[in-house]
C-alpha positions as CSV (number, residue, x, y, z in Angstrom):
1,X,-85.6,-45.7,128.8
2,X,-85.5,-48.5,126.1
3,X,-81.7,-48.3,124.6
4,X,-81.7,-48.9,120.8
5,X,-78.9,-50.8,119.8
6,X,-77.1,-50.4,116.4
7,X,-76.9,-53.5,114.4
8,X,-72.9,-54.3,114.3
9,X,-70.3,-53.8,111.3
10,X,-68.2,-56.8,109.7
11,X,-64.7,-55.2,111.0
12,X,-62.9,-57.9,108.5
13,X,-64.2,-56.2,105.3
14,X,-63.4,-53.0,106.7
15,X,-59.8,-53.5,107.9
16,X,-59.3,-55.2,104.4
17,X,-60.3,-51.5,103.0
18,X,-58.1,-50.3,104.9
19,X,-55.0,-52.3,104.3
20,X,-55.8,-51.7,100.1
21,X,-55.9,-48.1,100.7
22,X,-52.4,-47.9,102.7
23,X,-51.0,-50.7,100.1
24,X,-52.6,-48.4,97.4
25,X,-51.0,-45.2,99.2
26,X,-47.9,-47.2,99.6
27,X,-47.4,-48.2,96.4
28,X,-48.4,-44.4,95.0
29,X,-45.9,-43.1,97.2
30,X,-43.4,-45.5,95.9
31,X,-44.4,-44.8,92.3
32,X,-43.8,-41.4,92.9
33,X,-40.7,-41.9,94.4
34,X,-39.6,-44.7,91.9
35,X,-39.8,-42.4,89.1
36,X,-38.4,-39.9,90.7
37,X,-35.6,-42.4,90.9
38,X,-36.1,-43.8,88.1
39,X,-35.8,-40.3,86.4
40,X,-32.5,-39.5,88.2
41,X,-31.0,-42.9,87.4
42,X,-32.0,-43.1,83.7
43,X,-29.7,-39.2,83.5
44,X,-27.3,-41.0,85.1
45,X,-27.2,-43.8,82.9
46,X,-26.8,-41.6,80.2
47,X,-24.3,-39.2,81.7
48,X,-22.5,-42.7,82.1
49,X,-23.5,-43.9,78.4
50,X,-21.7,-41.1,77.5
51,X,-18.6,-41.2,79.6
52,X,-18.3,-45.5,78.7
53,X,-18.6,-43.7,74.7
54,X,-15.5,-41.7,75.6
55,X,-13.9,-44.7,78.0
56,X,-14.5,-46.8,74.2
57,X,-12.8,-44.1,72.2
58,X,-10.0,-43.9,75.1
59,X,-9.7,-47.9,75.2
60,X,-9.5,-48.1,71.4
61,X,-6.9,-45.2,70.9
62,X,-4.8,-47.3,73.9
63,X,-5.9,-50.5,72.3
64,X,-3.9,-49.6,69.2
65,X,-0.9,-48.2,71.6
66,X,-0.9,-51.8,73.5
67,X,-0.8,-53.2,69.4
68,X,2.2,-51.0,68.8
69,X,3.6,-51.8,72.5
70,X,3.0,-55.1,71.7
71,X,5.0,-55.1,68.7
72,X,8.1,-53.2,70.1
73,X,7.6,-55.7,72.9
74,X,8.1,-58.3,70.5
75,X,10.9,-56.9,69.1
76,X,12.2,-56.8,72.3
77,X,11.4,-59.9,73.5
78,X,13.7,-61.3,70.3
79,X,16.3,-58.9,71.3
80,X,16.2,-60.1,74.4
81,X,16.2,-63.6,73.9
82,X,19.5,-63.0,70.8
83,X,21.1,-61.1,74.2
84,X,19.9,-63.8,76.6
85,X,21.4,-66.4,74.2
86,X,24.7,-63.7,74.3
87,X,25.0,-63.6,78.1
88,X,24.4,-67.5,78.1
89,X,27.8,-67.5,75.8
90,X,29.3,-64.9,77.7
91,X,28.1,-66.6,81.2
92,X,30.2,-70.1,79.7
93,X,33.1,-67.8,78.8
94,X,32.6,-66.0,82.8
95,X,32.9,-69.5,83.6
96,X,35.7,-70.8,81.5
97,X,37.5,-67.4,82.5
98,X,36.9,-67.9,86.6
99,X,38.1,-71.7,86.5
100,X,41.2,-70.0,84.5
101,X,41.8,-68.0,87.2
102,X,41.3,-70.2,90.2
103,X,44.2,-72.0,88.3
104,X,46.0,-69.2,88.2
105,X,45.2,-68.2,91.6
106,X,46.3,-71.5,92.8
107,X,49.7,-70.6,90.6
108,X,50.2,-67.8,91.9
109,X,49.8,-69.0,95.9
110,X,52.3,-71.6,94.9
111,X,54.8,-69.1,93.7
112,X,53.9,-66.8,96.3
113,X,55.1,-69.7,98.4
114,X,58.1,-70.4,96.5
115,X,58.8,-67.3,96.9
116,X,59.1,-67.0,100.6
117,X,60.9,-69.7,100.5
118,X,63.1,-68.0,98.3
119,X,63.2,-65.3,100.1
120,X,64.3,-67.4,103.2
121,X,67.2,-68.9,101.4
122,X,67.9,-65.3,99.9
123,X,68.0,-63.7,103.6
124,X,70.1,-66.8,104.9
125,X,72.9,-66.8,101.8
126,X,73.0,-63.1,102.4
127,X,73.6,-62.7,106.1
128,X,76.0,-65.8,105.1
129,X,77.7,-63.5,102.3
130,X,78.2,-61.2,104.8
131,X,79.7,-62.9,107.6
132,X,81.9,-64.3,104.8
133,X,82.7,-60.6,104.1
134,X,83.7,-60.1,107.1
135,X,85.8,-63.6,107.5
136,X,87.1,-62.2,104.3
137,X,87.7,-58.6,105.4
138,X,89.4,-60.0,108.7
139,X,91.5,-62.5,106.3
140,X,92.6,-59.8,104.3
141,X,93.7,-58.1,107.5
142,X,95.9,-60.9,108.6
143,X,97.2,-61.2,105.1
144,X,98.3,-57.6,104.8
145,X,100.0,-58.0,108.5
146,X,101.1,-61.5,107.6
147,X,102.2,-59.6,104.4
148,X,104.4,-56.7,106.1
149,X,105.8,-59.4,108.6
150,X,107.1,-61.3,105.5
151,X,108.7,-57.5,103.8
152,X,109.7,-56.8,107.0
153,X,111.3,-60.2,107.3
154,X,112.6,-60.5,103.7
155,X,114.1,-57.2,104.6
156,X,115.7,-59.2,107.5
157,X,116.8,-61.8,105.3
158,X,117.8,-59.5,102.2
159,X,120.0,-58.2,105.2
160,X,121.5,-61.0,106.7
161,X,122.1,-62.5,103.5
162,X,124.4,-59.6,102.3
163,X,126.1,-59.6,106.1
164,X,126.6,-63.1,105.2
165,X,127.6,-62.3,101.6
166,X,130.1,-59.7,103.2
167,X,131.2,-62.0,106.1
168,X,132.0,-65.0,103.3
169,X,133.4,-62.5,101.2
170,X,135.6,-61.1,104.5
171,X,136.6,-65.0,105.9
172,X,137.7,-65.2,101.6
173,X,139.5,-62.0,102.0
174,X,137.6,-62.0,98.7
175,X,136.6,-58.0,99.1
176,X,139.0,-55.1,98.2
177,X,138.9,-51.4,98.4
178,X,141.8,-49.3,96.2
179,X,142.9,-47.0,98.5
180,X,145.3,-45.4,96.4
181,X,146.0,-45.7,92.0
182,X,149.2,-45.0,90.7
183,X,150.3,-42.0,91.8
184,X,154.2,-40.4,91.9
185,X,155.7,-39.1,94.6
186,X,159.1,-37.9,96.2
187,X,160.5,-39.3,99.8
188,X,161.6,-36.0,101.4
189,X,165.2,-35.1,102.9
190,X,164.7,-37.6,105.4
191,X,163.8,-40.4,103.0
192,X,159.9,-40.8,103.9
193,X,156.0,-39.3,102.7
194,X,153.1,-40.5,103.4
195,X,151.1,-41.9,100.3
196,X,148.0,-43.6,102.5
197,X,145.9,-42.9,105.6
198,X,142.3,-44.9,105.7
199,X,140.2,-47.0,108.6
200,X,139.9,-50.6,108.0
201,X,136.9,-52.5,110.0
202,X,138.1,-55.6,109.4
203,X,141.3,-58.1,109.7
204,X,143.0,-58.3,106.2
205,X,145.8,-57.4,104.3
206,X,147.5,-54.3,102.3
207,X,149.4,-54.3,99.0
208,X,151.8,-51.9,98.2
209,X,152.6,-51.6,94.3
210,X,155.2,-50.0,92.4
211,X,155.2,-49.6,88.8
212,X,158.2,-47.7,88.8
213,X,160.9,-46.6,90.6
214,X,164.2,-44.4,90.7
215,X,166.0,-46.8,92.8
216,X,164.2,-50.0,93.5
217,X,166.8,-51.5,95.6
218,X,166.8,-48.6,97.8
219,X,163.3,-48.0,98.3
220,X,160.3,-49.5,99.9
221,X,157.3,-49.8,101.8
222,X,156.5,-48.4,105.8
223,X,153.2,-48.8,107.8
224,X,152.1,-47.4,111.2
225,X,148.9,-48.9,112.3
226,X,146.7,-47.7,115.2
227,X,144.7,-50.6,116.5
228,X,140.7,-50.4,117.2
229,X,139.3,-49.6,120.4
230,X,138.5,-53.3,120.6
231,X,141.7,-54.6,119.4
232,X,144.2,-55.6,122.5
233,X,147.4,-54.8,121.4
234,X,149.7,-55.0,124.9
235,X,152.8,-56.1,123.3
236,X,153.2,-52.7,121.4
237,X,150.6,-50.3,122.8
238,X,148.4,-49.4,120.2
239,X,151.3,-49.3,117.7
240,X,151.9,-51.7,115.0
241,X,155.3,-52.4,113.0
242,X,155.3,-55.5,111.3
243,X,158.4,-58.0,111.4
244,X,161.5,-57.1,113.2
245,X,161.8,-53.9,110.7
246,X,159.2,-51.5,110.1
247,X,161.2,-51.2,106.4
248,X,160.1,-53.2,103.8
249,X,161.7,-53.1,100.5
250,X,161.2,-53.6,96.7
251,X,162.4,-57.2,95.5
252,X,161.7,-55.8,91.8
253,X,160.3,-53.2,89.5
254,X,157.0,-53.5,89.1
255,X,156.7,-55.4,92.6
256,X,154.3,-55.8,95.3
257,X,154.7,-55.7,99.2
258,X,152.5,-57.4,100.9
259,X,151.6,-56.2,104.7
260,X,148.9,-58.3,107.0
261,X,146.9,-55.8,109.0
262,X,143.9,-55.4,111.9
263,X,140.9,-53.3,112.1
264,X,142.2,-50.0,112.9
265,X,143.5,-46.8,111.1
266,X,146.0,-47.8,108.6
267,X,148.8,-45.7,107.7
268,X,151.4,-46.0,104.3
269,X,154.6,-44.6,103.7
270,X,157.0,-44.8,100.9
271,X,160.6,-45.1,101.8
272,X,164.4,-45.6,101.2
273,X,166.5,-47.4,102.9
274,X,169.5,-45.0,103.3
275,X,167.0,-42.1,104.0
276,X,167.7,-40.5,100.8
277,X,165.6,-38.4,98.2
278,X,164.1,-41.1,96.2
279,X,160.4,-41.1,93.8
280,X,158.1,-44.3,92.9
281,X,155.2,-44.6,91.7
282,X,152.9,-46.6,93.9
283,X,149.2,-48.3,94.2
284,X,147.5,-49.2,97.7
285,X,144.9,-51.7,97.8
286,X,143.1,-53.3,101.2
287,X,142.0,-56.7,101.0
288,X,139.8,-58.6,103.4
């Protein structure tokens, strides 16, 4: 069987068909879909028109606030440049003010020193003052001893000086005691009264006075003397008469009788020499 063969198609032409068609289809599709797009975009664009229309009236509202701002901010910016130029002048004062008080700081710590210094000396002169107190206190303890040893010695002295007053006075039989002043009396039947009894302490003398008398020439003076316990009598055993007579008359009217005696008790006696009744009156003093 005889094959009859087809005569062969250009494939070039055809495959360029074919590419226009898809370009074609292609670019169909993509008009379709641009304006689509295109569509959705441009109602977006003026959605957005609208929104930049508000954004302008929103930017030109705060465009006149940022014009106001700006202003105040000028203001402020001149206030703050007068108070910048006030805090430069208060910063020199700060300054002036801190150097002052570094001075006086430095013042200060120098005095604070001083101070302690002082305060050193002040604690040495008073633990000084009072161990001087007490060198004082202790002085004035030995003064007022040393005081009553010098009463109790001036007392001493005051003392001895009147014993030696007394014993100068006694060695000058310069001290006298009136035993008895002018006074009458009567010798009794037996020619004799007492007109004197006293204790002498020391060696001395008696005077008998009369300033009258009934009978001078008959009358006159008698002592009995008992010595001291210390005395040593052994020549009349406690018993004194003195002279040879224990009678010792008147030489004259007024007239004194003079009798030496010893420390002892003394004894006077008015008396007459014939033992008769007589009267005189008589004065008794003790010398010594």
């Amino acid at each position: 069987m005889k094959t009859t063969r087809r005569a062969a198609i250009p494939l070039v032409p055809v495959a360029l068909v074919a590419i226009i068609v898809i370009i074609a289809g292609a670019f169909g599709y993509y008009f379709i879909t641009a304006s689509g797009t295109i569509s959705s975009q441009s109602s977006q664009v003026s959605s957005q028109s609208s929104q930049i229309s508000s954004l302008g009236s929103v930017v030109s509202s705060q465009s006149s606030q940022v014009s106001t701002q700006s202003a105040q901010i000028s203001s402020q910016s001149a206030q703050i440049s007068a108070q910048g130029a006030q805090i430069a002048t208060q910063a020199a004062q700060i300054a002036a003010d801190n150097t002052q008080i570094a001075n006086l700081t430095s013042k200060v710590n120098s005095l604070k020193t001083q101070v302690a210094a002082d305060q050193v000396k002040i604690q040495m002169l008073t633990t000084g003052y009072t161990v001087a107190n007490a060198t004082i206190a202790s002085l004035n303890s030995q003064v007022a001893s040393l005081n009553t040893e010098i009463a109790a010695l001036n007392s001493q002295i005051s003392s001895l000086q009147a014993q030696v007053s007394m014993l100068q006075s006694i060695t000058g039989l310069s001290s006298s005691t009136t035993e008895l002043n002018a006074r009458a009396f009567i010798t009794n039947a037996s020619g004799l009264v007492q007109v004197a009894s006293f204790t002498v302490s020391y060696a001395g003398y008696i005077t008998l006075t009369a300033t009258s008398a009934s009978d001078y020439t008959n009358e006159g003076g008698m002592i009995l003397m008992e010595f001291a316990a210390n005395v040593n009598s052994p020549d009349y055993s406690g018993v004194y008469i003195p002279g040879s007579t224990s009678f010792y008359p008147f030489s004259s009217v007024p007239g004194t009788i003079v009798i030496p005696v010893t420390s002892g008790t003394i004894t006077v006696y008015l008396a007459t020499a014939d033992s008769t009744q007589q009267s005189a009156t008589v004065s008794v003093i003790y010398y010594y």
